[in-house]
C-alpha positions as CSV (number, residue, x, y, z in Angstrom):
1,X,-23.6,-7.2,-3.6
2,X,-21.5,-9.6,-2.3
3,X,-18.1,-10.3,-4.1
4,X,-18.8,-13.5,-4.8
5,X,-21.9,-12.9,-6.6
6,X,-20.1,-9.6,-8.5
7,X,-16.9,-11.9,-9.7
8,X,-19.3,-15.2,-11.1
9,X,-21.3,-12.2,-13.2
10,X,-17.7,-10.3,-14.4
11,X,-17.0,-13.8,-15.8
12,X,-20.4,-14.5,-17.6
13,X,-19.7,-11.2,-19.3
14,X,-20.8,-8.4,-17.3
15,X,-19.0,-5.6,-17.3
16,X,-21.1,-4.0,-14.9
17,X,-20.0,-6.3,-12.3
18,X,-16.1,-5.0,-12.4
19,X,-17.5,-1.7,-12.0
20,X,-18.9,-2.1,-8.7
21,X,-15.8,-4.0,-7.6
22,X,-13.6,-1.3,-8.6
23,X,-16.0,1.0,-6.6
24,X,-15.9,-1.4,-3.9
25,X,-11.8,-1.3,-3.3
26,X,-10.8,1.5,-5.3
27,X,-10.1,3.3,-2.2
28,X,-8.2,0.7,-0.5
29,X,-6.4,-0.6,-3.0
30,X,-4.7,3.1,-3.8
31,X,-4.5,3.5,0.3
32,X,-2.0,0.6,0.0
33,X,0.0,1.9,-3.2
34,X,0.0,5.5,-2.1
35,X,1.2,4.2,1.5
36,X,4.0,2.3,0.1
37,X,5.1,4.4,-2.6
38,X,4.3,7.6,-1.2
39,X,4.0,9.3,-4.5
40,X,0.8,10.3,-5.6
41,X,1.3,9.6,-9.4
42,X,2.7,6.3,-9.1
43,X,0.1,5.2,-6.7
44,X,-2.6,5.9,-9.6
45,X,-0.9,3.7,-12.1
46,X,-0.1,1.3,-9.7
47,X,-4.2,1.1,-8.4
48,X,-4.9,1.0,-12.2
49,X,-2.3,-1.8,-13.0
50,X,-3.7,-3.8,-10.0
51,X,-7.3,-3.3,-10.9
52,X,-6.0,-4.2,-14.7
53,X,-4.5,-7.6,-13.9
54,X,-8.0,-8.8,-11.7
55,X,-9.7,-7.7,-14.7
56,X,-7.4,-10.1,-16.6
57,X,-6.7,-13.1,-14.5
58,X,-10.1,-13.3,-12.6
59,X,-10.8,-16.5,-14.1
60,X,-7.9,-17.9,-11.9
61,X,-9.2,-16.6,-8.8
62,X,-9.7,-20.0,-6.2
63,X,-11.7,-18.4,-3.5
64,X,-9.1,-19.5,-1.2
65,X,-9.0,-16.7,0.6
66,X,-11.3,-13.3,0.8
67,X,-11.2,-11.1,-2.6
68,X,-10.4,-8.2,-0.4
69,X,-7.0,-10.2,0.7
70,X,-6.0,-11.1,-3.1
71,X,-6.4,-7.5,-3.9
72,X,-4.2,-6.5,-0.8
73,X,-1.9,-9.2,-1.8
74,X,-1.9,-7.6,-5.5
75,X,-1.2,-4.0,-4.3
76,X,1.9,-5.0,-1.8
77,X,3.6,-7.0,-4.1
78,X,3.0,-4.3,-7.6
79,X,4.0,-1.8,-5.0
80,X,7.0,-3.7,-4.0
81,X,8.0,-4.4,-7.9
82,X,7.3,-0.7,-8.7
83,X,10.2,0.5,-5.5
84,X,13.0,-2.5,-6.5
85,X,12.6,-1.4,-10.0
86,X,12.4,2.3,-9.0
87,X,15.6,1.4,-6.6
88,X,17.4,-0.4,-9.7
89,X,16.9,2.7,-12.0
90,X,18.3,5.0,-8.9
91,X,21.4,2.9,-8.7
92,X,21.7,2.9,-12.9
93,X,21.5,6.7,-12.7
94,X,24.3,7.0,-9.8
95,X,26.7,5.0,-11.1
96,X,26.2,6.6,-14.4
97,X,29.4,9.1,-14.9
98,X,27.4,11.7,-16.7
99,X,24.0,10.6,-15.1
100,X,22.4,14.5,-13.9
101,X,18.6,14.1,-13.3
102,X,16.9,16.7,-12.6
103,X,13.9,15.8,-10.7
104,X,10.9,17.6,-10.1
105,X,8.9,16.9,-7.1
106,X,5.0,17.6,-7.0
107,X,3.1,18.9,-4.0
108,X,1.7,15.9,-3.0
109,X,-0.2,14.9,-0.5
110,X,1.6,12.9,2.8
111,X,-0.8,11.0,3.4
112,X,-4.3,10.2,2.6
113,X,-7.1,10.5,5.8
114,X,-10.7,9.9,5.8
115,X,-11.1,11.2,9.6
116,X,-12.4,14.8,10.9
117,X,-11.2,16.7,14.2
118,X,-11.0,19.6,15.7
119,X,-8.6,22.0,14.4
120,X,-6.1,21.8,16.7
121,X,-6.0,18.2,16.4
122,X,-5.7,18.9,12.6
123,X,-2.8,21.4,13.3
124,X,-0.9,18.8,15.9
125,X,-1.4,15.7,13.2
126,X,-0.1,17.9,10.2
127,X,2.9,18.9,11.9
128,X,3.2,15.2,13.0
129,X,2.6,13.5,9.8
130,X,5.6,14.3,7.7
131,X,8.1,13.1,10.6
132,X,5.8,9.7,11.0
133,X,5.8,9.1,7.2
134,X,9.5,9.5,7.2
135,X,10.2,7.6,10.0
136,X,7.5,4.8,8.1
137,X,9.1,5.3,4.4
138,X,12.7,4.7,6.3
139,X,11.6,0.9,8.1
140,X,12.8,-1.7,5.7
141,X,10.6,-2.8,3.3
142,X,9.2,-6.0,4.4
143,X,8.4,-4.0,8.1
144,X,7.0,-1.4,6.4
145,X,4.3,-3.7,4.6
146,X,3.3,-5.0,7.8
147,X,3.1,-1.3,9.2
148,X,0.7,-0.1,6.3
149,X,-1.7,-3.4,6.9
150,X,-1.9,-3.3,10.5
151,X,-1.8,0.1,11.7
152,X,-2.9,1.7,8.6
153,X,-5.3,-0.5,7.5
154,X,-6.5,-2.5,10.6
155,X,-6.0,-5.5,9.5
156,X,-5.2,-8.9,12.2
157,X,-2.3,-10.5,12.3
158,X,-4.0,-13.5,10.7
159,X,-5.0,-11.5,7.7
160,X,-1.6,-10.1,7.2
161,X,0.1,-13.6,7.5
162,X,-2.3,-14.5,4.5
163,X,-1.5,-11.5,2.4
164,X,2.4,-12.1,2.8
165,X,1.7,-15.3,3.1
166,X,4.2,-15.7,5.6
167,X,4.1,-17.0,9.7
168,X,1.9,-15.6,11.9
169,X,4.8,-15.8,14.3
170,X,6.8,-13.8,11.7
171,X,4.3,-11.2,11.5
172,X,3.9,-10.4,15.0
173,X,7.8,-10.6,15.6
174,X,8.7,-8.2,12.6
175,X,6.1,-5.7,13.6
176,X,7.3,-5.8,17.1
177,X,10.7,-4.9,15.5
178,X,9.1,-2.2,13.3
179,X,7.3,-0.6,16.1
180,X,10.4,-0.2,18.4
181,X,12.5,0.9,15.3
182,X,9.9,4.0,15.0
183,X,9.5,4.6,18.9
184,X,13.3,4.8,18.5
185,X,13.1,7.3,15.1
186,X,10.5,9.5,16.8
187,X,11.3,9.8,20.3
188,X,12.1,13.2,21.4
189,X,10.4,14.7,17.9
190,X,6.6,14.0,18.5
């Protein structure tokens, strides 16, 4: 069904309607978080809280751009809340004088694939992985973004201009600078 069609019946009341969009771009919209936050827990509540707000603020939905680029749009920027408030807390726990955490880390995934190979391939792209993802997670924010949308998730340039709603010129100038910055990180290691 075409989004459209699926958002006009959400608002006359059926419910059935946000189901099949949350079916539709549950998959991408965690892609996004999990690529961003790259922590498996916080990518679920963030998918959920994005999912949770269209549910709530559909109504204001213009059909100014494509429903697939709002929900993009809604998954950088609660991602981007989520690590400057994750950041903040970091700092607050730092600075504290008696301020021991003692964090836990899961055995979560790297990265999420949908592709099959052969398995050397697998082998060679699971020792890869962990050096790209740090090399990604260490790109400043705003390059990183523009990493996840157009390498990651294949979107064009025009797409991602929308989403950030910035330049076009910006876009391809700040992933030229994001690119060299991880030829840089990983050369000599892959």
């Amino acid at each position: 069904m075409e989004d459209k069609k699926l958002i006009e019946g959400l608002l006359r009341g059926d419910k059935l309607c946000f189901d099949k969009l949350v079916l539709k771009y549950n998959t991408m919209v965690f892609n996004v978080c999990f690529r961003m936050l790259n922590d498996l827990g916080e990518a679920l509540n963030i998918s959920q809280d994005v999912f949770l707000k269209v549910y709530q603020s559909l109504e204001n939905f213009k059909y100014e751009t494509k429903f697939s680029t709002y929900l993009y749009r809604m998954s950088i920027n609660f991602s981007r809340n989520r690590l400057k408030a994750s950041e903040k807390l970091h700092q607050k726990i730092v600075s504290s004088p008696n301020g021991k955490v003692n964090a836990q880390q899961g055995n979560y995934p790297k990265e999420v694939t949908t592709t099959t190979s052969t398995p050397q391939n697998t082998v060679n792209e699971k020792e890869k992985s962990p050096l790209i993802l740090e090399a990604l997670n260490s790109l400043p924010l705003d390059y990183k973004e523009i990493m996840i949308l157009r390498e990651l998730e294949g979107l064009k340039y025009e797409e991602i201009a929308d989403i950030l709603r910035i330049d076009l010129g910006t876009v391809k100038s700040k992933l030229s600078r994001a690119r060299k910055f991880l030829r840089k990180k990983l050369k000599g290691l892959l």
